[in-house]
C-alpha positions in Angstrom: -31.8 -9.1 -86.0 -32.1 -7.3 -82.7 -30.0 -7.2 -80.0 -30.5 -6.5 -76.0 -28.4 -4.0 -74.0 -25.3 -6.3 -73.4 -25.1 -6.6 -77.3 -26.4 -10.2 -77.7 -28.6 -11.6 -80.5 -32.3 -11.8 -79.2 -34.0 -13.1 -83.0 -35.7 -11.7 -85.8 -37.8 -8.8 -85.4 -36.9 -8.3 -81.5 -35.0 -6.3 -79.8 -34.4 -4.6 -76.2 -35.7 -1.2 -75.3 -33.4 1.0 -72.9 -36.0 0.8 -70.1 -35.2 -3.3 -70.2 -38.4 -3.7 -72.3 -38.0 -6.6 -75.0 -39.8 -5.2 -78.3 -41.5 -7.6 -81.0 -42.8 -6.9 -83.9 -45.2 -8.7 -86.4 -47.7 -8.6 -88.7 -51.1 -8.4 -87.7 -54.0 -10.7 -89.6 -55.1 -7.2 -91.6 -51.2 -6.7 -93.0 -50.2 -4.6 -90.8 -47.3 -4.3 -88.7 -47.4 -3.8 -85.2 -45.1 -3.9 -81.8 -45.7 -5.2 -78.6 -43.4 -5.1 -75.4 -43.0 -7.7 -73.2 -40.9 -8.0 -70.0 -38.9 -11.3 -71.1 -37.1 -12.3 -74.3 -39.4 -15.4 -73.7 -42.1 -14.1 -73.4 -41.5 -12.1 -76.9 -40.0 -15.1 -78.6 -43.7 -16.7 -78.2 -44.8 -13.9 -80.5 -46.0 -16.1 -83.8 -45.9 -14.1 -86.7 -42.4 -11.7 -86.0 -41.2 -9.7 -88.8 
């Protein structure tokens, strides 16, 4: 599990870039995996198929 700059759990397959980017990543319909950036850990939770 990832964790944001302050050192707190954010879930599976997310995590908090330096820049204050949240970073989720999933698998794709064709298998494979791939990372999108969002500006809230909301935002990234919504993400359905995390890692």
């Amino acid at each position: 599990m990832g964790k944001n700059l302050k050192g707190k759990e954010c879930g599976k397959g997310i995590y908090q870039r330096k820049d204050g980017l949240y970073s989720a990543r999933y698998y794709a319909k064709n298998g494979k995996r791939k990372e999108k950036y969002f500006e809230t850990l909301p935002e990234a939770k919504k993400q359905p198929e995390r890692v």
